[in-house]
N, C-alpha and C positions, 0 to 999 in steps of 0.2 A: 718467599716462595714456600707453598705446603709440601709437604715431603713425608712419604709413609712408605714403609716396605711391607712384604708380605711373601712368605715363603711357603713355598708346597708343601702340606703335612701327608703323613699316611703312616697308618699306626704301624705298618709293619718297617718303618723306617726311622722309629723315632732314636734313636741313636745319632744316624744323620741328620735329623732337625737340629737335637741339641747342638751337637755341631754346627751347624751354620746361623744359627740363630745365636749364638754365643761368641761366633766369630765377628758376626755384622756387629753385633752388640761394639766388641771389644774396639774394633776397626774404624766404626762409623765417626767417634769422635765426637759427638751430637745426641741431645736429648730425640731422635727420632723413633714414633711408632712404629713397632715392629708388630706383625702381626702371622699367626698362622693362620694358612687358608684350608681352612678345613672341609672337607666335605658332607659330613655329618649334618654341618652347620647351616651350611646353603642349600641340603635339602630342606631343613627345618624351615627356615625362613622363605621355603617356597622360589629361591632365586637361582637351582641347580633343577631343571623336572626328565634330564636327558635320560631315558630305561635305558637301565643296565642292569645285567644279572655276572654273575660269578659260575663257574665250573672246574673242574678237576681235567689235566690235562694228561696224555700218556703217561709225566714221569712224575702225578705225583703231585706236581705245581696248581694253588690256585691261579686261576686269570678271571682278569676282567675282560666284560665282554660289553662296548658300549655300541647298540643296535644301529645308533645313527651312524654309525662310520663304518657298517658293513660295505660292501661291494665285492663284483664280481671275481677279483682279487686278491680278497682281503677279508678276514669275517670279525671284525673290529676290535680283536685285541688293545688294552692296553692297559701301560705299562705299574702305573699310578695313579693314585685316586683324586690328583689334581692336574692329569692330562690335558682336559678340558676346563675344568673350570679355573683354570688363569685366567682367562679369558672373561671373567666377574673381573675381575681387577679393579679396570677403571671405575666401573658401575659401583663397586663396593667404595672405594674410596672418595671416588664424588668431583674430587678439584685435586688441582696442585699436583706436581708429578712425585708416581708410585715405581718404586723399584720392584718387580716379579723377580722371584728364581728359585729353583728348584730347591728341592731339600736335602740334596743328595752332593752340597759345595762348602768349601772352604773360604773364606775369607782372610787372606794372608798380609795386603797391604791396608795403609789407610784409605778408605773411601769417600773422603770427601770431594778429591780431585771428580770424580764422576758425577757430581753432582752441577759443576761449574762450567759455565757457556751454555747450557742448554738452548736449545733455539727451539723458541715457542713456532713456528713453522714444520715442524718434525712431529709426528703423530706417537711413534716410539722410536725407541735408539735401542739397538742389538749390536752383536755380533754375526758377522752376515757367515756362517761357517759354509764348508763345500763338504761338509759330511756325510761320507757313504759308509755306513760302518759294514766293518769286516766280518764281525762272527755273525751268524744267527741266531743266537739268543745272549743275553746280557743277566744282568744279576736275580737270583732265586727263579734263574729259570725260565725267568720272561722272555717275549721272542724280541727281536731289535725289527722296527718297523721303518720301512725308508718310507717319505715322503718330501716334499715341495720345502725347499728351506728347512729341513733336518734341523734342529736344537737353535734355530736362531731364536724361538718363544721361550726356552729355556731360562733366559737371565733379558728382559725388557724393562727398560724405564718408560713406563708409560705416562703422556700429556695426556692427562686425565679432562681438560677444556678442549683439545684439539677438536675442531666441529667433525672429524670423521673418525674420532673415536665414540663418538656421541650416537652414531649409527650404529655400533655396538652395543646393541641392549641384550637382556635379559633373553627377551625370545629370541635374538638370531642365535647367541650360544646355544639355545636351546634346541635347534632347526638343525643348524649347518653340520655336516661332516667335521669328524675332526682333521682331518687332508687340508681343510680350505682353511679353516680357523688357524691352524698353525702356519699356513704360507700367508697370513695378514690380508687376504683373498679381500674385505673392505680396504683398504686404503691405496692406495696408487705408489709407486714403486721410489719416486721421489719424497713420498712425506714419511719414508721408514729411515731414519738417519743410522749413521753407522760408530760402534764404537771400537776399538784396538782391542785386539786378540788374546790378549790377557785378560779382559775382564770376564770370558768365559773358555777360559782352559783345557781342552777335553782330552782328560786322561786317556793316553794310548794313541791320541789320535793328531791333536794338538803340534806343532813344531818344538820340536824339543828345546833350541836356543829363546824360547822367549822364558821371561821369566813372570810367572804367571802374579797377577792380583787375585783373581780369582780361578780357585781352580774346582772344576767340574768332572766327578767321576760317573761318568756318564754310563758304565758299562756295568759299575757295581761298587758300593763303599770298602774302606779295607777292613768292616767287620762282616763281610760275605766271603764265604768258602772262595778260594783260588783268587783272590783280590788283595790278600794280609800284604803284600808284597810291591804295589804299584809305586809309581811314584806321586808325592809326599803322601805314603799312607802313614810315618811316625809323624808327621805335622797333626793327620790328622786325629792319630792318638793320642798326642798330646795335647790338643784343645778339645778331645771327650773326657780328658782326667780333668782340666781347668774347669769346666765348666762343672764337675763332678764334686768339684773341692770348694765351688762359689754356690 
């Protein structure tokens, strides 16, 4: 079975990469590619072309501003600079399934069990969350966007063969809203398979009796102002010193 992961980069969070990139590393157990998804990168190479511009916001804060997910609602905020382009995933990887997740996680337990039964029938496998988050804006500022399956694209192991991920090209990331792209808006509701609620953990939000594999600070890392304090933010200090010392 091919097997590659790939995590969200964004320079203003590279602290958080290190961390989760050093976790999966430590965790995975397995010579597996790991890969950041840059977006620098997939401009270059012509396979990211959605306009987007940047601006200064009342307090100060830059934001991104990605055109195609304006609406009458909503004037397309978001949050990081691989919101959308996860959604390459499949296409970048080609074959064999590709674990997606954000940059902004921890990797606590061993990962191999998530790798095992996969059923080729299943297009991706998430965490199906019911998240409505509470504040209106989350880490450095940002504003918290609710839409259609909230953070289930967050952490996806994508069947990069599944014939309907295949319909997934280049130009539809390129077309679609980001509203539809994160509610999986191609594939039909039976071929999203589901995985247990610890592999994507959402700090503050999350059940507090599970004990997480993966956990996801969804709101802000514990090196942003009013976050030093969440829960596992010394976990995750102590795998930015590990990876600081290797």
């Amino acid at each position: 079975m091919g097997l590659s992961v790939f995590i969200g980069f964004d320079p203003r969070e590279a602290a958080a990469f290190a961390v989760a990139r050093h976790s999966v590393r430590r965790n995975l157990g397995r010579q597996v590619p790991i890969y950041g998804l840059i977006l620098s990168q997939l401009q270059q190479n012509g396979l990211y072309r959605r306009p987007m511009r940047t601006r200064v916001n009342g307090d100060g804060h830059v934001e991104m501003i990605d055109d195609l997910s304006i609406r009458m609602d909503y004037d397309g905020r978001i949050s990081t600079q691989h919101a959308i382009a996860r959604f390459l995933v499949p296409h970048v990887a080609g074959f064999g399934w590709a674990l997606f997740m954000d940059g902004d996680m921890l990797v606590r337990r061993e990962m191999g069990s998530l790798f095992r039964n996969l059923e080729s029938r299943f297009a991706v496998y998430c965490v199906k969350h019911n998240h409505v988050p509470r504040d209106a804006v989350k880490m450095d500022g940002q504003e918290q966007t609710v839409y259609s399956r909230k953070n289930w694209s967050s952490f996806v192991v994508w069947n990069c063969e599944h014939p309907s991920n295949r319909k997934l090209t280049p130009e539809m990331v390129n077309k679609l809203p980001g509203r539809d792209l994160h509610a999986f808006c191609w594939l039909d509701d039976d071929e999203i398979g589901e995985l247990p609620a610890e592999w994507n953990w959402l700090v503050g939000h999350s059940d507090e009796s599970i004990d997480p594999k993966v956990v996801h600070f969804t709101d802000g890392t514990p090196d942003f102002p009013g976050y030093e304090n969440v829960k596992f933010a010394d976990e995750w200090r102590k795998e930015l010193a590990l990876w600081a010392a290797t």
